[in-house]
N, C-alpha and C positions, 0 to 999 in steps of 0.2 A: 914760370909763373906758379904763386903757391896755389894750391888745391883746397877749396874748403869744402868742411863736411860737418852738416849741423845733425845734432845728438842730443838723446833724452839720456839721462840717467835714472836708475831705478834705487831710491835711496831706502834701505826698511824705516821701520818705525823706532825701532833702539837705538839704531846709529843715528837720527833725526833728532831726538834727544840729546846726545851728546855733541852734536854739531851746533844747538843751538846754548848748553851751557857748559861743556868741557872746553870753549875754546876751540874746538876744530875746526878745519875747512875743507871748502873742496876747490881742485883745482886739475881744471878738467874731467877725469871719471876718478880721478886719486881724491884720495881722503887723506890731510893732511894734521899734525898736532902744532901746536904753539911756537916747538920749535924749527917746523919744516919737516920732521919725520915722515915718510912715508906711513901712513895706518893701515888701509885697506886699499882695494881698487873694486871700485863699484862696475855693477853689470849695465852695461848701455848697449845704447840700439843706434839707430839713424832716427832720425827726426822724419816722417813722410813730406816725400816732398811734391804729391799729389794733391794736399789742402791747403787753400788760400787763405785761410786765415785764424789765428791762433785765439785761442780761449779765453784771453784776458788783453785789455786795451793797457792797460799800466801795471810792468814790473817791479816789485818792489827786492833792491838789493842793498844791505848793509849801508838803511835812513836813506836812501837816491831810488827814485822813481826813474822808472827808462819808459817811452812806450813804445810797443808794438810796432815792428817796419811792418806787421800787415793789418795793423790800424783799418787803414784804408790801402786794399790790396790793389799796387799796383802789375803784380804777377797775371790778378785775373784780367784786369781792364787789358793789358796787351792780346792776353788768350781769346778775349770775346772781341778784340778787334780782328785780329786773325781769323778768326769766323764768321764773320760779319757778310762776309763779301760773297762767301758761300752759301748761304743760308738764304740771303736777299735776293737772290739771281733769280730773273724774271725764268728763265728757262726751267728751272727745277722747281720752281714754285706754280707755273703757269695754271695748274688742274685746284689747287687750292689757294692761292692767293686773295683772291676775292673774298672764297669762302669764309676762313679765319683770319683774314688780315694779317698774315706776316709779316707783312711789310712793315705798316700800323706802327706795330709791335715794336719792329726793331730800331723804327723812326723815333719813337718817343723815347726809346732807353739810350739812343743817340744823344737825345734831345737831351734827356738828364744828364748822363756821361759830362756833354760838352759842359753842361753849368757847372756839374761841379768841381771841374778841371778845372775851368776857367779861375772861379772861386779860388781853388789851390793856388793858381797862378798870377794872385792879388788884380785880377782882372776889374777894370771900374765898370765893365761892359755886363755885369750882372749883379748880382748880389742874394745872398744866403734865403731870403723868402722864394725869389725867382726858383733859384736852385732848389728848396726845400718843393715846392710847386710842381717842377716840372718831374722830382721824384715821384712823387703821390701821384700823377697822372700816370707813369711808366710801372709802378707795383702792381696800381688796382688794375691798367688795364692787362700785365700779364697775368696776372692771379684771376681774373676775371674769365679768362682764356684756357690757364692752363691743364683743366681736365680733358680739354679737346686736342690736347697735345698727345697725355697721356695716353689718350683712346687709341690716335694714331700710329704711337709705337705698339700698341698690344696689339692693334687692329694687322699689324705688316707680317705677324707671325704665322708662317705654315705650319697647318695642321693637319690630321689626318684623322678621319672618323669612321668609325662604323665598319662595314667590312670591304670599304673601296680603301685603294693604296693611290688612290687620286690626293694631291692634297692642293689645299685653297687658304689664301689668309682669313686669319681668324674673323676679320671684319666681312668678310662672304658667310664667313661658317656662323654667323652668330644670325643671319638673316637667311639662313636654310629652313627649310621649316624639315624634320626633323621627328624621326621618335626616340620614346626616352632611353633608348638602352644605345643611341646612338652616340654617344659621348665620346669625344677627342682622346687616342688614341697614342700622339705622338704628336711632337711639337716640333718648329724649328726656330728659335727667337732669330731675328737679328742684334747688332751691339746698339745698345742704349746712347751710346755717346754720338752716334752718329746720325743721328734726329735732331730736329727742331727743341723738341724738349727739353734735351742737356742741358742745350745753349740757353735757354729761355729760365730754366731753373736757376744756372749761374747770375743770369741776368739780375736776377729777379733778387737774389741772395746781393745781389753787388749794388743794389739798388736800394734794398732794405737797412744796411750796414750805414750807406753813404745817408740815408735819412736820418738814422739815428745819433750818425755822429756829430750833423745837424744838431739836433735836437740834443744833444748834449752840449754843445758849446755855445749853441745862440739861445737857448731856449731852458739849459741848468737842471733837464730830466732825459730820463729814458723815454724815447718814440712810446706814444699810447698802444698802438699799434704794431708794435716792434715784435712781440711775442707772441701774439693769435697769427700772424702774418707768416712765421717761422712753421709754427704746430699745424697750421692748414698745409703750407708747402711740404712739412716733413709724413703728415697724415696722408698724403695724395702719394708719396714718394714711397711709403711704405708698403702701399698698396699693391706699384707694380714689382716690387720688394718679394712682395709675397707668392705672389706669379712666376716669379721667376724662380724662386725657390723650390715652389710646389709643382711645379708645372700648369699648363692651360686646362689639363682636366683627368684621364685615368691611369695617365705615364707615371714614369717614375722621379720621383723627387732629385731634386741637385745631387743628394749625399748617396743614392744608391748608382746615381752615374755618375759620381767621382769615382766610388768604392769597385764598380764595375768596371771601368774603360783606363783607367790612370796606373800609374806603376807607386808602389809605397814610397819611394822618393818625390812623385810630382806630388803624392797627398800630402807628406808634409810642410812642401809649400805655401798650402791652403791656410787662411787663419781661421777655422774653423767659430771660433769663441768670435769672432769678429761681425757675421752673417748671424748666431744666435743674440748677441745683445740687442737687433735689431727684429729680428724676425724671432717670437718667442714663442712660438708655437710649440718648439722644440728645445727639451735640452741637452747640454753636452752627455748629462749619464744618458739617458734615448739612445743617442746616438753610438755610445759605447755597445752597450747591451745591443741594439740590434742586430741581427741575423741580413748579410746583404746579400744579393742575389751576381751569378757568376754571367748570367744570363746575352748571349751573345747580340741579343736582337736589343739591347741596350747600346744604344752608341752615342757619344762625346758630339756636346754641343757646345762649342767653343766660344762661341757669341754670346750663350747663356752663361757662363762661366765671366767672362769678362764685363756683361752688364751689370751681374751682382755686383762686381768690381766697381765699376761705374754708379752705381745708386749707395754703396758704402762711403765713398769719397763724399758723394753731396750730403749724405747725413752725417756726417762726419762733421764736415764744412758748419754746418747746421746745428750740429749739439755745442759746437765750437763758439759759436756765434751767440747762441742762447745761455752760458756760461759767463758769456762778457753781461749779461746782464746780472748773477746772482755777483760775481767782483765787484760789481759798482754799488752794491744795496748799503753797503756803509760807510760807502763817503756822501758828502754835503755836495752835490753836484755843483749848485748855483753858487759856492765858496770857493771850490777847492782848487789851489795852487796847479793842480796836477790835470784837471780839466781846462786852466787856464793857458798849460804850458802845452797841451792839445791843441786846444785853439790856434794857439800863435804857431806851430809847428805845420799844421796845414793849412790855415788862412791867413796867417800874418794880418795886416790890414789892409784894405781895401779901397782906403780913403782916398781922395784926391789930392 
């Protein structure tokens, strides 16, 4: 069986030029002339295959519009079904269930899911309001929720303060009462991705997407809604973004325990530019120019390394998402051939 493997290329700006009026092409990462000539071979990468959904709803390739196979990501819907089951179980939820209504949560994103599967599935058993309905009740109510998500992943983190080597999660340590020179110490995150939160974030994102494109095909606009919806979940996201960066309070920052504990092969693994586009507190020269510490009472926290990981991917997902709205600013929504050929591709009709 063949092996496939999806790839960016990186085209500059002179040869872009020339590709759009010398006649040339490309085919695959080769640059071709008029006659078939080899020209160049362009620098490509792999495409991530960690994000669900790509920047733009409709390709536009030499006069043919293609759109998006993650349009409407069926990659995520499998991922958040596969989690589902986990996440709901009465037994690991038993001490908070009540309290935030997970359950709630994961019932109405069910609820939405099914309508607009159905919907896809030319179902007469619902139809596009139902569906557009039962989205708006599963956003607001996880957006409604989701800083108490938050809290709970920050809340699970050990920490150490003061001059005990006692440590207690940070949701103890913030309800210590406490004097002021007593400030945290050393931190332990756990992985971000393995909280309620992830799941809830993706949710939420797969929820958001699925109303909009509602609202684009029944409706001939972008979701009113669609962008403040984005900017509060990426705003909340950034936050534990920060945290995680910086640490919980007088430890040392991500970059002094990469530069501490890691060997110069694992650093260059890191994408360094990738953690500053998002957390700007810091720049790449900063980081050049500083002075790191060899310090041995520094030590690698792996969990913390891998949720930055994990909150890069959702904002990723996120800038991705918010993108598909500046692509669509100049077409005619309620005319356009290319919305229509949207429509028909995930809801065909429905009629009886």
């Amino acid at each position: 069986m063949d092996t496939e493997k999806h790839i960016t290329v990186k085209i500059p700006p002179e040869l872009q030029a020339k590709l759009d009026n010398d006649g040339y092409s490309i085919d695959g990462t080769q640059v071709r002339d008029n006659l078939g000539r080899i020209v160049c071979n362009l620098k490509s990468l792999e495409a991530p295959s960690n994000l669900y959904f790509s920047p733009q709803i409709f390709i536009s390739f030499e006069q043919y519009c293609f759109i998006s196979i993650s349009a409407a990501s069926e990659k995520l819907k499998l991922a958040l079904e596969a989690n589902k089951s986990t996440l709901s179980s009465l037994e690991a939820k038993i001490d908070t269930i009540l309290e935030r209504q997970t359950g709630t949560l994961i019932a109405l994103t069910t609820d939405a899911n099914e309508h607009f599967s159905s919907l896809m599935e030319k179902s007469n058993l619902t139809d596009e309001k139902i569906a557009f309905t039962s989205g708006v009740k599963a956003a607001s109510a996880i957006a409604a929720d989701f800083a108490s998500y938050i809290n709970d992943y920050l809340d699970s983190t050990e920490v150490q303060f003061g001059h005990s080597n006692e440590t207690i999660p940070y949701g103890a340590y913030r309800k210590v009462k406490r004097s002021q020179w007593e400030n945290i110490k050393k931190s332990k995150f756990r992985r971000f991705m393995e909280f309620d939160a992830n799941y809830l974030a993706y949710s939420l994102l797969s929820t958001l997407n699925n109303l909009n494109l509602l609202s684009l095909t029944y409706n001939g606009r972008i979701h009113p809604r669609y962008e403040v919806s984005l900017q509060e979940l990426e705003r909340q996201l950034k936050s534990v973004l920060t945290k995680l960066v910086n640490g919980m309070g007088d430890e040392e920052d991500i970059f002094s325990m990469i530069y501490a504990t890691l060997t110069k092969e694992d650093i260059k693994k890191i994408d360094f530019q990738r953690v500053l586009k998002y957390e700007q507190t810091y720049s790449l020269n900063d980081l050049i120019m500083r002075s790191y510490s060899t310090s041995r009472d520094i030590k690698l926290d792996q969990e913390r390394i891998n949720s930055i990981g994990d909150i890069l991917d959702l904002l990723d997902d996120i800038e991705n998402l918010q993108h598909r709205v500046s692509s669509l600013t100049s077409i005619q929504l309620a005319s356009s051939p290319d919305v229509a050929a949207l429509k028909s591709m995930l809801f065909g009709s429905n009629d009886a």
